[in-house]
N, C-alpha and C positions, 0 to 999 in steps of 0.2 A: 038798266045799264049794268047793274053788275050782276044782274042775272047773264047777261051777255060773256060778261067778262067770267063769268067762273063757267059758262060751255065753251069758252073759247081756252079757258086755263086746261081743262080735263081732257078738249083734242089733240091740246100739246101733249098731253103726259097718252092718250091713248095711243096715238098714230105710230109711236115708236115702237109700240107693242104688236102693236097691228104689223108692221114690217119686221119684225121678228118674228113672230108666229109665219108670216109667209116665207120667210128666207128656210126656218127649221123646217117647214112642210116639206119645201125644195128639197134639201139635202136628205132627207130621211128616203127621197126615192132615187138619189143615185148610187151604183155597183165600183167597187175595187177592183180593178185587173190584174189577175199574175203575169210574174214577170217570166215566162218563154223563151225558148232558143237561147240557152246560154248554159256552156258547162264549163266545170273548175274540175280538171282532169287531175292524177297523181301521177308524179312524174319520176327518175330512176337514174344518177347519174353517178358518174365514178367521179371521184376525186382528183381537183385538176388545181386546188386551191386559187380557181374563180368564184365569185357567188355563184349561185343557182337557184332559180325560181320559177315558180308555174300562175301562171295569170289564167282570166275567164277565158274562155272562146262563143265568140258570138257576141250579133251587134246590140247595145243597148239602148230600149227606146227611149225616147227623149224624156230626157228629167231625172231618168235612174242613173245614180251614182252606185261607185263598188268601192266598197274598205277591206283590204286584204290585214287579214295578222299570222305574222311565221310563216310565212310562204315563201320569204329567202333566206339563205342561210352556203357559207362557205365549207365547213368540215363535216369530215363525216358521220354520221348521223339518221335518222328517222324523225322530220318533225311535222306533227298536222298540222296542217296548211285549211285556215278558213275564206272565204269571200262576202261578205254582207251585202247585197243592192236592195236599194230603199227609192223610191221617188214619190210624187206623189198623181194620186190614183191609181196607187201599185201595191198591193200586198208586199211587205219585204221577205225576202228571198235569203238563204243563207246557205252557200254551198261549201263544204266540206273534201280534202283532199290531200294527201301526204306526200310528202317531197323526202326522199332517199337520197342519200348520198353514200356510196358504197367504198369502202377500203378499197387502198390500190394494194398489189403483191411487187413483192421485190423482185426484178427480174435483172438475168444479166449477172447474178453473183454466184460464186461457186466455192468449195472449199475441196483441196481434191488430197488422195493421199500419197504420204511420205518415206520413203523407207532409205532410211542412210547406213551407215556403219561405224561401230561406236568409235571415237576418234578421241575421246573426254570434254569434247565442247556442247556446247548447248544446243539443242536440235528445238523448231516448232515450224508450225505450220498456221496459214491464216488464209484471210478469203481473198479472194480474187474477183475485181468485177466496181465498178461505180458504184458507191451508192449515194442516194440521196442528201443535199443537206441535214443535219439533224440526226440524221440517222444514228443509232447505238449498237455495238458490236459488244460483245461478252463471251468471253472463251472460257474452255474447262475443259485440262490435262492434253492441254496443245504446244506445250512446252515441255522436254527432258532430257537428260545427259547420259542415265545408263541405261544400259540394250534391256529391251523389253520390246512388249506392242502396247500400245498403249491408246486408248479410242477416247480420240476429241471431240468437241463440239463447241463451235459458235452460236449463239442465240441474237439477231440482228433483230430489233425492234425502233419503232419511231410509230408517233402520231398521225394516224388516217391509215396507218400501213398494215397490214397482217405480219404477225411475227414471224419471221423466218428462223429453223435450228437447221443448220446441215453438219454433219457425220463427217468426219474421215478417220483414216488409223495412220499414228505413227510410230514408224516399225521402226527400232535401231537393233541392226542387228549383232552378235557379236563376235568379235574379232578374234585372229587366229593368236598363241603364245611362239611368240619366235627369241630368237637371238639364247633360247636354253639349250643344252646339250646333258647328259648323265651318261657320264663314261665308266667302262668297267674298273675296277681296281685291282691289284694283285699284291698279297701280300704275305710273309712271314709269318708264321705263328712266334709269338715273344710275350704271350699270359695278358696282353693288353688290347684291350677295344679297338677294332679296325671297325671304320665305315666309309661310304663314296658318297658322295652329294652330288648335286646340278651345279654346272656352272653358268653363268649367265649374270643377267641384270633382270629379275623379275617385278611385269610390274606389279604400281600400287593395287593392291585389293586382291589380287593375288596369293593363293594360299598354296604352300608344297606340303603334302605327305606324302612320308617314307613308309616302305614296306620290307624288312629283312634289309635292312641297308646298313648293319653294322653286327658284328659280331665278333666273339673272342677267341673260339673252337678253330680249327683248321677244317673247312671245309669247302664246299663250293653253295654260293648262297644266292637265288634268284631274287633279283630289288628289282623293285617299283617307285616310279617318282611320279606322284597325281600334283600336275599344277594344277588351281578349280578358282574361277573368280566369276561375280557374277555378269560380268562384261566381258567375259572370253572364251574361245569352248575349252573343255577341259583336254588336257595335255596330258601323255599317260609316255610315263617313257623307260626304256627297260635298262638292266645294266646286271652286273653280274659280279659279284665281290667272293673273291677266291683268297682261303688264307690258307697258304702253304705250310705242310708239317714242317717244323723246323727240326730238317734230318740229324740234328746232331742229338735229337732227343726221339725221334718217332721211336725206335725200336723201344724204349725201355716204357713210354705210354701206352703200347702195345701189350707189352707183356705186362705189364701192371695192373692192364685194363681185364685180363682174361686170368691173369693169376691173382684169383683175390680168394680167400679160402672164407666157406658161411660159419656164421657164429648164431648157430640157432639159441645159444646160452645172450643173447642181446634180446632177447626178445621176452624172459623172463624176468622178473625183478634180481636186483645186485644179492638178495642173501640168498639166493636159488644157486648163486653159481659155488661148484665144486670147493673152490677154495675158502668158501666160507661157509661150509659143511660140516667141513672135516670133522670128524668124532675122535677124540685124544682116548676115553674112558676103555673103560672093560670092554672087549666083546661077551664074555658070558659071566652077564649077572646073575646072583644066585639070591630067588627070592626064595629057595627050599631050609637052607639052614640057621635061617636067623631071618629077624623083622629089619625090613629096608627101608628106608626114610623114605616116604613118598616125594620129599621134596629133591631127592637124588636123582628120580627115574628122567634119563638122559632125554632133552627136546629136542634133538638135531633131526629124527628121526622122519621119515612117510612113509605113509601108508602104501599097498596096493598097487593104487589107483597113478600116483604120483612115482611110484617104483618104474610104471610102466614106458610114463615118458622120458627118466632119466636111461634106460636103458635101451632106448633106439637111439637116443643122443650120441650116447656113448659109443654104440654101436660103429654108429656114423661116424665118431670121430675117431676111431681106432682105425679106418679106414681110410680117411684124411689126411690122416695123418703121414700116408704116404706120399700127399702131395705137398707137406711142411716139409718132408724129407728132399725135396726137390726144389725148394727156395731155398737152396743153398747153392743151386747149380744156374738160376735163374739167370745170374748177370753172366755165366756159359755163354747162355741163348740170345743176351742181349748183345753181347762184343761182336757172335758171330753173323747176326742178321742186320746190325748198323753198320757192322762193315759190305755187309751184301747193298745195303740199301745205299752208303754212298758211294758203290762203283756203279750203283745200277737207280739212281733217283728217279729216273720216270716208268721206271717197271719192277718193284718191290712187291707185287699184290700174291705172289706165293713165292716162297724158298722154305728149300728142305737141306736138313743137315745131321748126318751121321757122326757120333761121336765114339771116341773109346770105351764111355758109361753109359749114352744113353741117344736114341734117337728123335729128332723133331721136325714138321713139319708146320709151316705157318700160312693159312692163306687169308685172304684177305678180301672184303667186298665192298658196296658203298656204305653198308648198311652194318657190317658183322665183320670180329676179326675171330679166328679159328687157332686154338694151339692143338698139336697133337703131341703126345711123349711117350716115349715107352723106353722102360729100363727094365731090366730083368724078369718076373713075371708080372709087371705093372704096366697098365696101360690106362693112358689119363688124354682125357678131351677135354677140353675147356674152351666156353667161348662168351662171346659180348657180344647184345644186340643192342644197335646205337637205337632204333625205334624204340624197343618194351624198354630200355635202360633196363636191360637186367643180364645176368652172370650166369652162365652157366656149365653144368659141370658132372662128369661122369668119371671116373676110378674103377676098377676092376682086377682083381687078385687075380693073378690067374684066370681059372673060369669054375671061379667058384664064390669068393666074396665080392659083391660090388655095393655103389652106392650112384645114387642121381640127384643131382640138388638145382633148384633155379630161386633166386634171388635178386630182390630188390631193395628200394631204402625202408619199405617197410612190410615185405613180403619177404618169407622164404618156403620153401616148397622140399624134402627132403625125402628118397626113398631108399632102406636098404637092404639086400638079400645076402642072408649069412648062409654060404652052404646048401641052399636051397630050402632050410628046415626055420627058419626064419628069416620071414618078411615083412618090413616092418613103412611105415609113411605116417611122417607129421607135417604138419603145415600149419603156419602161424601167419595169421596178418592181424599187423597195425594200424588203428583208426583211432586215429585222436593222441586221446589217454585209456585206450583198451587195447585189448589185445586178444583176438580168438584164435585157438588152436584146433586141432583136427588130428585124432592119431586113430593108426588103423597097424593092429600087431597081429600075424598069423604062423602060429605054433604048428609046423607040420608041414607034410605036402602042399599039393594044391589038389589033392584030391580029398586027403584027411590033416584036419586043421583043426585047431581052437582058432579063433577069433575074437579078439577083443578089439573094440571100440571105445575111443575118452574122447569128451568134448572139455578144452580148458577155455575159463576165460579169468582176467587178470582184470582188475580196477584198478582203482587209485589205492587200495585196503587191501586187498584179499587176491589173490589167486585160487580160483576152485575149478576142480578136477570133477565130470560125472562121468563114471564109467560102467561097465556091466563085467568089470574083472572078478573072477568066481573065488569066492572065500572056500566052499567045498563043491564039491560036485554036485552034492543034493539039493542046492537051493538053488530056485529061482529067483533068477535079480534082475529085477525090475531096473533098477539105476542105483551107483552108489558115489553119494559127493562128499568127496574132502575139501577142507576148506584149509588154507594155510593162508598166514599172517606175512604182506609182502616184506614189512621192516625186519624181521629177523627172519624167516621162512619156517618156523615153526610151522606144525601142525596142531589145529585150534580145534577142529571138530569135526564130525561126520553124521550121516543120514544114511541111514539105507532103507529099500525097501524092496522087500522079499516074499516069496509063496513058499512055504515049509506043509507039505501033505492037505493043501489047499487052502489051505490058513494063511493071511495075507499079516504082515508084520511091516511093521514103519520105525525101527529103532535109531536113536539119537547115541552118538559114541563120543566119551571125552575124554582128555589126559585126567588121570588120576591127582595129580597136582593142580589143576581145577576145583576139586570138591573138597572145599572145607569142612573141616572135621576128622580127616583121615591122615594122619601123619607118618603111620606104617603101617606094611603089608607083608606079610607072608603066605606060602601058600604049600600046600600037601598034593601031592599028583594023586587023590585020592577022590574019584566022583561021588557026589553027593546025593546022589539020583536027578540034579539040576543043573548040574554041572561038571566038567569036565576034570574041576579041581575042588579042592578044601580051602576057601580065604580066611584070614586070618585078619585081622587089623589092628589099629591101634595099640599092640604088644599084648592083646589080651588071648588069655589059653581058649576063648570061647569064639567059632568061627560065624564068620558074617554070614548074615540071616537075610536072604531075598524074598520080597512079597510074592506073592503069586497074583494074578489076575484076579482069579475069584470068580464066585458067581455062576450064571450055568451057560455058558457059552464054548466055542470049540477053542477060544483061547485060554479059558478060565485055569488051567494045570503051568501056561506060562505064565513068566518070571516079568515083572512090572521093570526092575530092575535088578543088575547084579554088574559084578568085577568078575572077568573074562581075560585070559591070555590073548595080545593080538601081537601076530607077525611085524613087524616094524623095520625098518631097513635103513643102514649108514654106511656111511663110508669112512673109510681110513684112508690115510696116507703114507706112502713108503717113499720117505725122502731118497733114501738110496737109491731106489730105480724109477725115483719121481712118476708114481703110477699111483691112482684110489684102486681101493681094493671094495666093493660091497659086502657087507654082511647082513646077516639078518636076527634080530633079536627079539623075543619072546617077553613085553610089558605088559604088566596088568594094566587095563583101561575101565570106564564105568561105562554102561549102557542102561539104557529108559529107553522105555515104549515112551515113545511120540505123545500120546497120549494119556499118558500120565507125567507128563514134565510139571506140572503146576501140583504134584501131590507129593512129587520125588521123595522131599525133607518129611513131613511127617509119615509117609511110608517104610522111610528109613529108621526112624525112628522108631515107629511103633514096632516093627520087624524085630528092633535090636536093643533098645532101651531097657528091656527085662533082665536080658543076661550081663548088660553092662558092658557091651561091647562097642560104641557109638557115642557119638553125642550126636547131636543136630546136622545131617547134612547139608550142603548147597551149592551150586553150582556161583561158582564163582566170574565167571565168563560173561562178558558186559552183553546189553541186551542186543547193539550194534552185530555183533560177533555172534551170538545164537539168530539174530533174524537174516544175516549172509548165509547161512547154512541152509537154513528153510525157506528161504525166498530163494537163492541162485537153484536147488533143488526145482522149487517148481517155476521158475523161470526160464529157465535151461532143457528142462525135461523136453518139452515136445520139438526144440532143436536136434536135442539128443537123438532122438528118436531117429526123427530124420536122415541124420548125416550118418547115421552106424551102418543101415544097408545101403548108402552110397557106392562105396565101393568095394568092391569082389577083389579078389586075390589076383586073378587076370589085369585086371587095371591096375595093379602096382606094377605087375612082370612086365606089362605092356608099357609102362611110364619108365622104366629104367630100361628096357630095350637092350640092344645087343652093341657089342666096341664097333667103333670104326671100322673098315675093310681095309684103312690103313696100316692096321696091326698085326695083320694075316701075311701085310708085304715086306710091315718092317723086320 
């Protein structure tokens, strides 16, 4: 029995085994089938802010279920779209798909262009056309008030939407200037400012300039009136401001203007001029009969050089002079042409008038007024150029002396023919604080002539003279500079330099009242074999002893230094017939070679120390004052040079030219 019961216990526990093992057999021989005929397409839609979705297509067999994920969706976008189907006896399936949803465009909106005219109110421009809720607008330089062009743009954006930028221009254009006028003026001359202006209401922003719209002179003056704003076009408007001579003075501005006499003596320094020259002393000193104080030997004195420009001056103003003789008749000429000019105010531009003493004729241009005179054998031109502002001026002796001069406020230009046998031109211009001259003197015909040439220039310090004025015949000069001292016009020093039988010499020349050590001078008309005289010095019986060069060269037999007679020139005054008289005076001076200035003192010394005739020489003459001598020399020199064959004989005759044809009739 319980062998029973325990096969009967093991078929319970086997039998279920047994039906398991048969069930697994079964299934180990049945196939999965794929799932067929079904597609999840991608789909492409514009934006309508509905959902949008893409499902399978195709039927499914029984049991398969589908799970979609992202496969709907409202805004715009790209999103993958899946489908899962699963069932059973089905392989599962997983299909894949994208769902697009595409930006819509703005349509229907427009922004178009503007163009107004500036008014001063605010001008813009914007879009035209629906647009969407939501939507956003943003402008830039769509809005402005003054005239220009000016290029806007809107940018219109919103969500799902493409952005839209549209363009336009707004143009303000600008506007014309009205309600101005600029009328002519007329008026009097009375020494005070005359101007015309615009009359009107101009507007704001608006700018006026004037062009010649006021002035003092009587004349006739073209004005300009520029309105200019940047919102208006510019206004240009004409007018004409005329200021009348006031006739009760034309005639004596006239004559005042062309009667003006040159003062080439303004153009030198104040102790240059005559009257503070004058020479009180001796004309003939006597260094033969007794020792003369060096400190006596007169300084009023120039050289040469400086002789040559006071005596074209001169020239010229003895000539001149006959038209100072003529200011005295001047208000004559003025009574009788104011009274022409007010019976006759709108036609004054020539009148001629014959007197008992003297004849004149006046004419008159826009530019130039013309006198003409003539009295006995004098005949005198004079005129004024309102262009150059300059004066000028002809005189004529008979037909034999004349003169020509043109002049400004800091030019003068002078030429003049004495006789034919002298002809002479200086000219002087002013720049700054200098002063350059220009003289040209010719001794003789113009077939046979001396010619001398001086260039002067003036500083702050010094006036210095280079000339090639000839000491004697025999030498050749290179250039010869005197240097004079502006505050008293003294003569300070000179340079020369010379070819003597082809031996080239460079000597330094100074007042003997310069060189300490030497208090007196005497001298013997007796040649030394060195010189010309016998000096004497310091009151001693033993006469002054000059080094010689030395050495073996072709200057080795001249003189390093010595005391020399030099020509020298002054003037005197004769109160009685208020005239300078020139003379000329014969002063001892010291000369050195150039080259031996730095040995001058002990050469002097050793020369003369033995006989006891000397002490220590020196030039006394500050260093300022010896480096103006030898600097303006080689400063000046190749000026010099230059300007000497400038001009020919023919270009003076030719610059002072021949009288008026007025003078043949008066």
């Amino acid at each position: 029995m319980k062998t029973i019961i325990k096969i009967l216990f093991i078929m319970v526990l086997i039998l279920p085994c047994m039906t398991i093992f048969t069930a697994c057999g079964k299934s180990e021989g049945t196939q999965l089938q794929n799932i067929t005929g079904i597609t999840f397409t991608s789909a492409n839609y514009d934006f309508d802010g509905l959902e949008k979705s893409i499902i399978i297509n195709g039927e499914l067999p029984t049991g398969v279920t589908v799970e979609y994920t992202n496969n709907s969706a409202t805004n715009v976008g790209e999103y993958s779209a899946s489908a899962a189907l699963s069932g059973e006896g089905y392989n599962p399936l997983t299909l894949n798909a994208v769902l697009t949803i595409n930006r819509l465009n703005f349509s229907g909106i427009t922004m178009n262009n503007l163009t107004s005219n500036y008014d001063g109110t605010e001008k813009s421009i914007s879009i035209n056309g629906d647009l969407p809720e939501g939507a956003n607008v943003v402008y830039s330089n769509n809005v402005a008030t003054n005239a220009g062009i000016h290029n806007a743009t809107a940018t219109i954006s919103m969500a799902n939407y493409n952005t839209l930028i549209l363009n336009a221009v707004l143009t303000i254009n600008k506007i014309d200037i009205s309600g101005i006028t600029f009328s002519d003026g007329t008026f009097t001359y009375d020494g005070n400012e005359k101007l015309i202006s615009i009359s009107g209401t101009v507007p704001n922003g608006v700018e006026v300039n004037y062009t010649t719209n006021k002035a003092t002179e009587a004349g006739t003056y073209n004005s300009t009136a520029v309105l200019s704003g940047m919102n208006y076009n510019t206004l240009t408007l004409h007018a004409v401001l005329k200021i009348n001579p006031n006739l009760s003075q034309i005639a004596t501005n006239i004559i005042n203007s062309v009667l003006v006499l040159p003062d080439p003596w303004s153009f030198l320094p104040e102790a240059f001029a005559l009257e503070n020259k004058v020479y009180t002393g001796s004309t003939s000193l006597d260094f033969n009969t007794n020792f003369f104080n060096a400190s006596s030997i007169p300084q009023l004195g120039m050289g040469k050089q400086m002789n040559v420009v006071y005596d074209t001056m001169l020239n010229a103003e003895e000539i001149l002079g006959y038209l100072n003789t003529f200011y005295g008749a001047a208000n004559v000429v003025v009574n009788f042409y104011q009274e022409f000019i007010n019976e006759n105010p709108d036609n004054y531009a020539s009148y001629e008038k014959n007197t008992e003493d003297f004849n004149f004729k006046i004419t008159l241009t826009d530019t130039s007024s013309l006198l003409l005179i003539s009295y006995s054998s004098v005949s005198i031109e004079l005129s004024y150029n309102e262009t150059t502002s300059r004066c000028y001026g002809r005189i004529q002796l008979s037909d034999s002396n004349s003169v020509k001069y043109e002049m400004g406020e800091d030019y003068l230009k002078m030429a003049v023919n004495i006789m034919g046998l002298s002809l002479s031109q200086i000219e002087f211009v002013r720049d700054e604080d200098e002063v350059l001259g220009y003289l040209y003197e010719f001794l003789g015909t113009s077939e046979t002539n001396i010619k001398t040439s001086a260039l002067i220039k003036i500083d702050e310090n010094y006036t210095t003279i280079i000339s090639n004025k000839r000491e004697t015949d025999d030498l050749a000069i290179e250039g010869n500079v005197e240097l004079y001292e502006n505050a008293t016009g003294n003569f300070v020093g000179s340079e020369v330099k010379e070819t003597v039988s082809s031996v080239q010499y460079d000597t330094m020349w100074f007042n003997l009242y310069e060189i300490s050590g030497i208090t007196s001078i005497r001298k013997e008309d007796v040649a030394n074999g060195v010189n010309l005289d016998t000096i004497y010095v310091n009151n001693s019986l033993n006469s002054f002893v000059a080094k010689k060069v030395g050495g073996i060269n072709l200057k080795s037999l001249s003189r390093r230094f010595d005391i020399e007679m030099k020509v020298v020139y002054f003037y005197t005054y004769d109160s009685e017939n208020s005239n300078y008289t020139k003379c000329s005076i014969e002063i001892p001076m010291m000369f050195i070679q150039k080259e031996y200035m730095s040995s001058f003192g002990l050469d002097a010394y050793t020369s003369n120390s033995s006989n006891g005739v000397t002490a220590n020489l020196q030039i006394t003459l500050t260093s300022d004052a010896l480096l103006a001598i030898t600097d303006n020399y080689t400063n000046l020199l190749d000026l010099y040079i230059t300007i000497k064959t400038s001009v020919a004989y023919e270009d003076i005759t030719n610059y002072i030219g021949t009288k008026n044809s007025y003078f043949d009739l008066a």
